[in-house]
C-alpha positions in Angstrom: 62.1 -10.4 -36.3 60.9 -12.5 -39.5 62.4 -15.2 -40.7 63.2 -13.2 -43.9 64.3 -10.3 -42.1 67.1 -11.9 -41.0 67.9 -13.1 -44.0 67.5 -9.9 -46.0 70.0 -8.2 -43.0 72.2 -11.2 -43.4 72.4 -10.4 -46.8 73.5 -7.2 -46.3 76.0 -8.1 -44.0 78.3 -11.0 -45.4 77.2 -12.8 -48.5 77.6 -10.0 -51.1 80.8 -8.8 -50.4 84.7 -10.3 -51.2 86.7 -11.5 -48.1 90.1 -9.4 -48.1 93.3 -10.0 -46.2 94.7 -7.0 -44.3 96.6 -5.2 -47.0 92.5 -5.6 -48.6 93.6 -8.0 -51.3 90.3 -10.0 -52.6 90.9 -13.4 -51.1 87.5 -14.8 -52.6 85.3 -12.8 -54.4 81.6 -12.3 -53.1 78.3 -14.2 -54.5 78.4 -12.7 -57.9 82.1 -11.9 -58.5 83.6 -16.0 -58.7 86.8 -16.1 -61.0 86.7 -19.2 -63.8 89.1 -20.7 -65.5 90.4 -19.8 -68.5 88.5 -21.4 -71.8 85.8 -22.2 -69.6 82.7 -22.2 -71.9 80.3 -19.6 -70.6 76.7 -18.9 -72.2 74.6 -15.8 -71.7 70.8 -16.5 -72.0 69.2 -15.4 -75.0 66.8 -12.9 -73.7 65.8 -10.5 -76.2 65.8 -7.6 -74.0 69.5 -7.5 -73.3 70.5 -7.4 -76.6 67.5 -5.7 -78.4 68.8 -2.3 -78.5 71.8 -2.9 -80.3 72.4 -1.4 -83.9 75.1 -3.3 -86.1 75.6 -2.3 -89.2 78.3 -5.1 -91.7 81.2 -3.8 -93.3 80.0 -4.2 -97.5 76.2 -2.6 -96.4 78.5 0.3 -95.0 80.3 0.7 -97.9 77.6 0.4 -100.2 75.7 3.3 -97.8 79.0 5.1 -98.2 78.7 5.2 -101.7 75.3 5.6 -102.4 75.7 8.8 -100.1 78.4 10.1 -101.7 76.3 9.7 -105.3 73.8 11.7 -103.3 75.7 14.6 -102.5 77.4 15.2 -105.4 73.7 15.3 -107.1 72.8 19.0 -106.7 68.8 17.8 -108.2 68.7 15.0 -104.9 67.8 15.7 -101.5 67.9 13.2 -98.5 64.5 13.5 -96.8 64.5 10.4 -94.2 67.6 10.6 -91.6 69.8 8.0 -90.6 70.7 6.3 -87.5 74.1 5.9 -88.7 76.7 8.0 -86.9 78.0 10.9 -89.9 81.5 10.2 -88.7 80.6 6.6 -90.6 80.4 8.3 -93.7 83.2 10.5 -94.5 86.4 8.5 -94.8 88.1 12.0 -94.1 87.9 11.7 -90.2 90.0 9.0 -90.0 93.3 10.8 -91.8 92.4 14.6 -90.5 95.4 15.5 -87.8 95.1 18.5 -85.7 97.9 20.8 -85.0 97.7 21.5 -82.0 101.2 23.5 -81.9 99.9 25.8 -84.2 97.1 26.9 -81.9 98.6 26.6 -78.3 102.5 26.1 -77.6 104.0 23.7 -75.4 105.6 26.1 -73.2 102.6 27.9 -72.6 100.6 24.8 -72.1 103.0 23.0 -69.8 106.4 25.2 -69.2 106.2 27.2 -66.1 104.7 30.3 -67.1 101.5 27.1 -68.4 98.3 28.8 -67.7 95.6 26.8 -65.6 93.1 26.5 -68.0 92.3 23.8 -70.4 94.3 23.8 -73.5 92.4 24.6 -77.0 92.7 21.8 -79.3 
């Protein structure tokens, strides 16, 4: 064998994973998994890939899309051509306050009681 064949198997052997006790506690953890102390000052490297496909959006240029949307629809003479990449849930305040009633559609008794059905419950 190679010189970096035995490394590569010793690799996979010890290095990567956590020692553990018997009862398979994590004694120390394994080359990537070290614990630090707390308000140790951590930096992640700036590399534009990791964080490139992010979309965040502030809180006044969503309200000013909220409102400018709502204008929008209420115009019956306006039409929104170009889509958004904004979630629509964004955009009606309505979501938020909505509650559903789920009594009203299945009962408790025949949800969980013991004549409860195994299927899953309508909500």
């Amino acid at each position: 064998r190679s010189k970096a064949t035995i490394r590569r198997l010793r690799m996979y052997r010890d290095e990567g994973k956590p020692v553990r006790d018997r009862g398979g506690h994590a004694i120390r953890g394994g080359e990537y998994q070290a614990w630090m102390k707390s308000g140790t000052v951590v930096r992640v490297e700036p590399n534009r890939k990791w964080f490139g496909n992010t979309r965040v959006v502030t809180q006044q240029a969503l309200q000013t899309f909220q409102s400018e949307m709502g204008k929008v629809k209420a115009d019956p003479y306006r039409v929104i051509t170009k889509r958004t990449k904004l979630p629509v849930s964004l955009l009606t305040e309505r979501a938020k306050h909505v509650r559903s009633h789920l009594l009203e559609t299945e009962t408790f008794s025949s949800t969980f009681g013991p004549n409860s059905r195994r299927k899953r419950p309508n909500l």
